[in-house]
C-alpha positions in Angstrom: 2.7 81.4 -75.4 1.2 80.1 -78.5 -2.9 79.7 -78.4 -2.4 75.9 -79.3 -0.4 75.8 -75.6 -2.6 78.2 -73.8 -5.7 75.9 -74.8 -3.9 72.8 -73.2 -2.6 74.0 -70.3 -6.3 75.1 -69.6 -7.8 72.2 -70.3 -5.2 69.8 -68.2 -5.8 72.5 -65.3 -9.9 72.4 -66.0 -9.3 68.2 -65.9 -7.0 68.5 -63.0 -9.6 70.5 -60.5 -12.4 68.3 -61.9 -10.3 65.2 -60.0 -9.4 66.7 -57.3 -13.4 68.0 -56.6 -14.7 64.6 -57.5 -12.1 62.2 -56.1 -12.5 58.3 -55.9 -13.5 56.5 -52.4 -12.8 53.9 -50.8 -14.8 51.9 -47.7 -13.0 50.9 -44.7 -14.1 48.3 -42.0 -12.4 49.4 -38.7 -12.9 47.1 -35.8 -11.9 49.4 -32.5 -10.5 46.2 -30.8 -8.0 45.1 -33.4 -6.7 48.4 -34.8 -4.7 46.4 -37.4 -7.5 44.4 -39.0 -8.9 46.3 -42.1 -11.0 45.3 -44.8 -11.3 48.0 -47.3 -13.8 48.1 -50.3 -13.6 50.6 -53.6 -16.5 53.1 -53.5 -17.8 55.7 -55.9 -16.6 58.9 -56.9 -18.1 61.8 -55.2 -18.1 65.7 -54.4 -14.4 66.0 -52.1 -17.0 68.0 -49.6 -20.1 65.4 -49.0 -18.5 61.6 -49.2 -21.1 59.0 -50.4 -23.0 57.0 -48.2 -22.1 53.6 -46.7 -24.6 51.3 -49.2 -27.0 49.2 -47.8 -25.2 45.5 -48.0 -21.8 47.4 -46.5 -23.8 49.2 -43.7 -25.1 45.5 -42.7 -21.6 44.4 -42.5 -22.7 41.8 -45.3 -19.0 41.2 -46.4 -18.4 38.9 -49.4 -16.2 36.0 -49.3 -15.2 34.6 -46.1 -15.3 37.1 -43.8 -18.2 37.6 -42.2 -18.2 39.8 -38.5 -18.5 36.5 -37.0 -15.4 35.0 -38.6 -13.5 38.1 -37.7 -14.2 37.5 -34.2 -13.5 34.1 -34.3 -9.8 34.1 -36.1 -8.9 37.2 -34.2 -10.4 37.3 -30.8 -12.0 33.4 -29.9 -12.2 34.1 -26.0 -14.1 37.6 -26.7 -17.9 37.3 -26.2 -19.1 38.0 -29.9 -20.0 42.1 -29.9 -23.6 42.7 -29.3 -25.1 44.8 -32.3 -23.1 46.3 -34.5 -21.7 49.1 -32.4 -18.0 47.5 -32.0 -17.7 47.4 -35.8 -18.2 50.0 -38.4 -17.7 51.4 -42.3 -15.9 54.4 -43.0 -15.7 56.4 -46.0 -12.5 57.9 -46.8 -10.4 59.5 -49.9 -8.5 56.2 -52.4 -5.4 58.0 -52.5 -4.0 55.5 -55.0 -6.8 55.4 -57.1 -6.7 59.5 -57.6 -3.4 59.9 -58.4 -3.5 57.7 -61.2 -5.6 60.3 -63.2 -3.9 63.1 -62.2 -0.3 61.9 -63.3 -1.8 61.2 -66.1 -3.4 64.3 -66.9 -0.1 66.1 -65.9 2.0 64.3 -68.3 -0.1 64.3 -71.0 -0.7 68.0 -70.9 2.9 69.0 -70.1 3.3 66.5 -73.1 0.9 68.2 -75.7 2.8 71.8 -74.6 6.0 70.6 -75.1 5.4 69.6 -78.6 3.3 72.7 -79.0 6.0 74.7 -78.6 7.0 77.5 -81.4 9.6 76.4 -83.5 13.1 78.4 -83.3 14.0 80.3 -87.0 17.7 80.1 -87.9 
């Protein structure tokens, strides 16, 4: 194996275990009475061991648009006594799947790429 190749592999393997260590989140709004309503916000990327903290307008359940907790309960559940506190609703942090496999495809293919065409050329 050439330098040239050696160099790249090593690099794509460096970039590779850089996004796997410091993967993207995402925020999830799970309500425990309606397993299948979801409201799911990007978050930041952070250390795969210590996931970041809800921040402060998610952790108040300050959703943008129209859905606020009230509004939830109201489309989904109108007979239900509204939830008292916040204790029936609640953030989650958890890995964006999507959004970290987008960088390492393309850190594959580029440095499968760059090796292919680093490749020693054959003498006749």
């Amino acid at each position: 194996m050439t330098t040239r190749r050696l160099l790249t592999l090593m690099a794509g393997v460096v970039l590779l275990v850089a996004a796997l260590v410091f993967p993207p989140w995402k925020f999830t709004l799970s309500v425990p009475l309606f397993p299948q309503l979801r409201i799911e916000r990007p978050g930041p990327y952070a250390f795969v061991f210590a996931p970041p903290e809800i921040p402060g307008e998610l952790s108040d359940i300050d959703l943008t648009g129209p859905h606020t907790v009230e509004d939830i309960f109201r489309r989904y559940a109108p007979d239900h006594a509204l939830f008292h506190g916040y204790e029936r609703v609640y953030w989650s942090a958890h890995i964006d799947l999507p959004r970290l496999l987008l960088p390492v495809g393309a850190i594959s293919v580029v440095t499968f790429g760059l090796i292919i065409c680093f490749r020693e050329k054959r003498s006749a």
